[in-house]
Wavefront OBJ file of the C-alpha trace (Angstrom):
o trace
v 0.000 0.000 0.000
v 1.674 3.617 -0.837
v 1.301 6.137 1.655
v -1.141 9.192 0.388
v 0.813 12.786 -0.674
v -0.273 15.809 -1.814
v 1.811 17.278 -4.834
v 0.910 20.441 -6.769
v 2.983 19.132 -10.175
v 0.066 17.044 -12.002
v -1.674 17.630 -15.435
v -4.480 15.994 -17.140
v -4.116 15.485 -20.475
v -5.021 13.606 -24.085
v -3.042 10.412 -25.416
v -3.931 10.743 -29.193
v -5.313 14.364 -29.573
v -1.408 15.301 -29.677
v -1.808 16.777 -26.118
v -0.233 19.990 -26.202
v -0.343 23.620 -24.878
v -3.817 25.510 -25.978
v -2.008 26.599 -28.614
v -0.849 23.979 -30.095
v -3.378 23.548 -33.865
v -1.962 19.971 -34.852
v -0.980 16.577 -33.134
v 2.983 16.689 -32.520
v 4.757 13.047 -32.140
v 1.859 11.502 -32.167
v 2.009 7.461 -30.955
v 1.666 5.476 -33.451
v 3.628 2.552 -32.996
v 5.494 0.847 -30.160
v 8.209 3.509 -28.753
v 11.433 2.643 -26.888
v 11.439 2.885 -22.906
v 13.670 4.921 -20.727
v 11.406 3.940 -17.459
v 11.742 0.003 -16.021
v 9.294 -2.201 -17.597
v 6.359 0.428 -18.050
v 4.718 -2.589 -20.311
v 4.475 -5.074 -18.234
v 1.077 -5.417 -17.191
v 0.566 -6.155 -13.837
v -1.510 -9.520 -13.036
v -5.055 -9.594 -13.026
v -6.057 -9.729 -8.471
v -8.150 -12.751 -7.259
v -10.730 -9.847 -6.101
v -11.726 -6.143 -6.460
v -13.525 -4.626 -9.951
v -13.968 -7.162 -12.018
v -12.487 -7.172 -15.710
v -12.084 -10.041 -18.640
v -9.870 -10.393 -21.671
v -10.481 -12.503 -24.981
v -9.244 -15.977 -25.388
v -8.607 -15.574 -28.661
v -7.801 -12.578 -30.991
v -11.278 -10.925 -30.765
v -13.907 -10.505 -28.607
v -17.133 -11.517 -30.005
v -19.295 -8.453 -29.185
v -23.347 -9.021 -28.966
v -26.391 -6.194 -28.627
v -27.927 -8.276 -25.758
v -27.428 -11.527 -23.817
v -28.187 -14.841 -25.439
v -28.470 -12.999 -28.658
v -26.469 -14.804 -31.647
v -27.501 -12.032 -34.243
v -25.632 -8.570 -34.754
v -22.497 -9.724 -33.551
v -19.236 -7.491 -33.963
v -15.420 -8.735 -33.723
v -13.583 -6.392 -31.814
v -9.589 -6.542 -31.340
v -8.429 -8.378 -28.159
v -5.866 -6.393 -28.083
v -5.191 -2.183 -28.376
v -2.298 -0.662 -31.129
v 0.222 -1.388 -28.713
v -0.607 -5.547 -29.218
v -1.190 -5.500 -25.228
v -3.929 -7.165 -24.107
v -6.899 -5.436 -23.852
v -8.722 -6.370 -19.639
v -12.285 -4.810 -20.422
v -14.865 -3.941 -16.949
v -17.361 -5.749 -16.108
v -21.220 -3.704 -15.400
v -22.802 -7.021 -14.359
v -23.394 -10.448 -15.480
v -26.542 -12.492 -16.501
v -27.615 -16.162 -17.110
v -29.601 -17.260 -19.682
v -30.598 -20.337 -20.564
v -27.946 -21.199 -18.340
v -25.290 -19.696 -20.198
v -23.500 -16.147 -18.119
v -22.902 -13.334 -19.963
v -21.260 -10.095 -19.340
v -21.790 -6.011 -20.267
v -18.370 -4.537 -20.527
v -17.461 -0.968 -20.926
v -16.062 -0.820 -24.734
v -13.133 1.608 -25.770
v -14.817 3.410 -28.948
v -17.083 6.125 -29.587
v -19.562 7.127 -28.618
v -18.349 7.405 -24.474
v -19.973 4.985 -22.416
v -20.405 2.627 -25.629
v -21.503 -0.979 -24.026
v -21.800 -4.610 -25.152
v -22.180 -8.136 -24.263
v -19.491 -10.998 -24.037
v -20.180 -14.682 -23.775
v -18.307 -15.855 -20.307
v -17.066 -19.178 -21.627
v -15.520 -16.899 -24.309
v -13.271 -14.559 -21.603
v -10.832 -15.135 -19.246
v -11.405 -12.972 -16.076
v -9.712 -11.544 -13.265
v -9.997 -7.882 -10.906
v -8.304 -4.901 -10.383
v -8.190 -2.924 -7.273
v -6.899 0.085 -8.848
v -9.380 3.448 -9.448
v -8.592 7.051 -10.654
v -10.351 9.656 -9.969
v -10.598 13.043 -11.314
v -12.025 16.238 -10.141
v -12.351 18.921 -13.102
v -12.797 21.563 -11.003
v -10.464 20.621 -8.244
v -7.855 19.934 -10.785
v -7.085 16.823 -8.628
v -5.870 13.421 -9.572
v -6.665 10.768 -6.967
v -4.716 7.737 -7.030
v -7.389 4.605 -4.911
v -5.973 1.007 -3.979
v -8.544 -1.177 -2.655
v -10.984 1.772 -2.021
v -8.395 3.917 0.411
v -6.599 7.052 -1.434
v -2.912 6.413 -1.968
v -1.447 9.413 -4.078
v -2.979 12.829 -4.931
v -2.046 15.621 -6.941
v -2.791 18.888 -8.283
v -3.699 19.109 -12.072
v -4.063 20.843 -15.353
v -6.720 20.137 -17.611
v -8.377 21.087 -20.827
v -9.110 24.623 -21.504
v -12.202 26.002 -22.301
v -12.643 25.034 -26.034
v -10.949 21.496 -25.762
v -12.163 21.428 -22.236
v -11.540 17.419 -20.678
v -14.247 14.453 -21.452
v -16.375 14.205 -18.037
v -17.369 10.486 -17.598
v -16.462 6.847 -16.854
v -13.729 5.331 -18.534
v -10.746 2.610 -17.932
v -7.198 2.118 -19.161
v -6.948 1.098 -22.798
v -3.005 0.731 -23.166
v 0.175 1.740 -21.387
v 2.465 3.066 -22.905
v 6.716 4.393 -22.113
v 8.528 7.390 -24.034
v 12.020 7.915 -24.237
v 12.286 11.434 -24.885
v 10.382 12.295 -21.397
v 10.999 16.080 -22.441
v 8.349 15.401 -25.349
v 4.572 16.055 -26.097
v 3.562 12.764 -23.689
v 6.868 12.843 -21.124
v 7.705 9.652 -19.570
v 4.644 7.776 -19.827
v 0.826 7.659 -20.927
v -2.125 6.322 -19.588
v -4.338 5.743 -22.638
v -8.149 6.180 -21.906
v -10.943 4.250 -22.966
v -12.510 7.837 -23.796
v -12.765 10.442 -26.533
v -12.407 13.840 -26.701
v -16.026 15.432 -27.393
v -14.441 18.085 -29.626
v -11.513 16.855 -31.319
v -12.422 14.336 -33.714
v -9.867 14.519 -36.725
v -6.378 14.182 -34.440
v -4.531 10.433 -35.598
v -6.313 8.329 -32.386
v -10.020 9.860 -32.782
v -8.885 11.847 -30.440
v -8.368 9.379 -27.245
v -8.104 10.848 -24.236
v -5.019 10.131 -21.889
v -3.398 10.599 -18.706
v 0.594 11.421 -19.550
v 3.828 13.049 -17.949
v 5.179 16.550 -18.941
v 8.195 17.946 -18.285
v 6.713 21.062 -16.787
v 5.664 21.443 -13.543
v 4.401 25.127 -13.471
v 1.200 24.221 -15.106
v -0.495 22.550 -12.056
v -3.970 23.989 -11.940
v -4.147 25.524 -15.043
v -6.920 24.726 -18.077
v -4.061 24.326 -20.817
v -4.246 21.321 -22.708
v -6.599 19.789 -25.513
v -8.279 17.593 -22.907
v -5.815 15.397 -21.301
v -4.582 15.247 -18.049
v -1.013 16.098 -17.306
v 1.197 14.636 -15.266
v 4.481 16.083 -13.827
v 7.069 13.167 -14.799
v 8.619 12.459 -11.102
v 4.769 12.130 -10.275
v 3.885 10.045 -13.653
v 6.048 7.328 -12.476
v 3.809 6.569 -9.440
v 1.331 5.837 -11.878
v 3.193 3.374 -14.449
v 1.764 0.001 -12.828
v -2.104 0.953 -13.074
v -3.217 -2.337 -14.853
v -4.955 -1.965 -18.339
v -8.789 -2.703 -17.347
v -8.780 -0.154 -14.292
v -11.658 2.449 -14.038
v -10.957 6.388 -14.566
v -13.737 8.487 -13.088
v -13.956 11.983 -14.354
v -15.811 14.611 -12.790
v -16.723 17.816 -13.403
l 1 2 3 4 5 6 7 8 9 10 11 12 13 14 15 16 17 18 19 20 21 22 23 24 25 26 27 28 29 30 31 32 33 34 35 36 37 38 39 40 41 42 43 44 45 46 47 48 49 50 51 52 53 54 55 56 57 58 59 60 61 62 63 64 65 66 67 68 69 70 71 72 73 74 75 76 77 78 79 80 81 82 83 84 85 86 87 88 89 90 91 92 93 94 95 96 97 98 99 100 101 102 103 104 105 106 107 108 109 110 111 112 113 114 115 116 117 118 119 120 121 122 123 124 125 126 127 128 129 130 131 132 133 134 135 136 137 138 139 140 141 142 143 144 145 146 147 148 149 150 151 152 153 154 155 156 157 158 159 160 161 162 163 164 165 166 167 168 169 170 171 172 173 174 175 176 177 178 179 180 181 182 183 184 185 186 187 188 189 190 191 192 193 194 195 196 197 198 199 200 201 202 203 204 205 206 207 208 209 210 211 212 213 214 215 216 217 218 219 220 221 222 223 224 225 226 227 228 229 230 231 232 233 234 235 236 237 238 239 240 241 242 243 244 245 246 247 248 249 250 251
């Protein structure tokens, strides 16, 4: 368990909007494929826990996707894993039996936000995370939660008012390292399951993200296109949130 501090550095920002300053008009260094790694092991997910929130991955290379449970028409295929090729944990809203056969609603990383579907159980694997973020727009807080009880906090920047940040519920869709931690993304990104309601036409469809800067003095400020900011020293704290685990953000 970490012990909880209070840091004015953070900054919310976007993984695939190209997650600038305000005035920043295109997408710079944009992740496209995998990158080198200058932190330890920032890809190796961590394992799924025995209990907590709980997720499920494909056993194959797609999940099969369905509009309702024990329905075997309008199904989609949907990658098992994100660009990075790591697997992709989805969350779990609740599960149902019929005609004896479970079935679960997962949370689905594509537009539009909140975008649901239904998975057959024999055809997942499943674990739990005990890992939650939560965000609080007008706080400009980042709260770090392991096993329910707050472990880190932080000040942080978010979008300003004409890319302002995606309000909603959303989970970790990839994890990715950087190099160059003096770039657009800094040491490390959190990619989010969530758009960006305004950008639309960035590389990404304009994914939202939780990343590392190399500037502190932002803390507090509406600056970015939507994401959420992180100051890079803080950013590491954050490198072994498992893929799966639920981002909350508030207004």
């Amino acid at each position: 368990m970490r012990r909880l501090g209070v840091c004015s550095f953070v900054i919310l920002t976007v993984l695939s909007t190209g997650c600038g300053s305000s005035t920043t008009s295109t997408p710079q260094n944009v992740p496209t494929s995998a990158p080198t790694f200058a932190i330890a092991d920032p890809l190796i997910q961590p394992a799924p826990h025995v209990e907590g929130a709980p997720i499920v991955a494909a056993r194959t290379t797609h999940f099969r996707v369905f509009e309702a449970p024990g329905s075997t028409d309008r199904v989609r295929r949907l990658s098992s894993e994100n660009d990075w090729g790591q697997r992709l944990w989805l969350p779990v809203i609740k599960e149902r039996v019929v005609a004896r056969d479970s079935w679960f609603l997962v949370r689905l990383a594509e537009r539009p936000n909140g975008s649901t579907g239904w998975v057959r159980a024999e055809d997942v694997a499943t674990g739990a995370v005990q890992d939650r973020i939560v965000v609080r727009l007008r706080r400009h807080t980042l709260t770090r939660y392991d096993d329910g009880k707050a472990v880190e906090r932080y000040k942080v920047a978010i979008g300003n008012p004409s890319t302002p940040t995606t309000p909603g519920r959303f989970f970790v869709w990839a994890r990715v390292g950087y190099e160059d931690t003096n770039g657009p993304y800094g040491n490390f990104a959190l990619g989010l399951s969530g758009f960006s309601n305004v950008i639309t036409d960035w590389p990404g469809g304009g994914r939202m993200a939780i990343h590392g800067t190399s500037d502190p003095s932002l803390a507090g400020a509406n600056v970015s296109h939507g994401c959420i900011r992180v100051f890079n020293p803080l950013m590491k704290t954050l490198i072994d949130v498992p893929i799966g685990a639920t981002v909350v953000i508030l207004r």
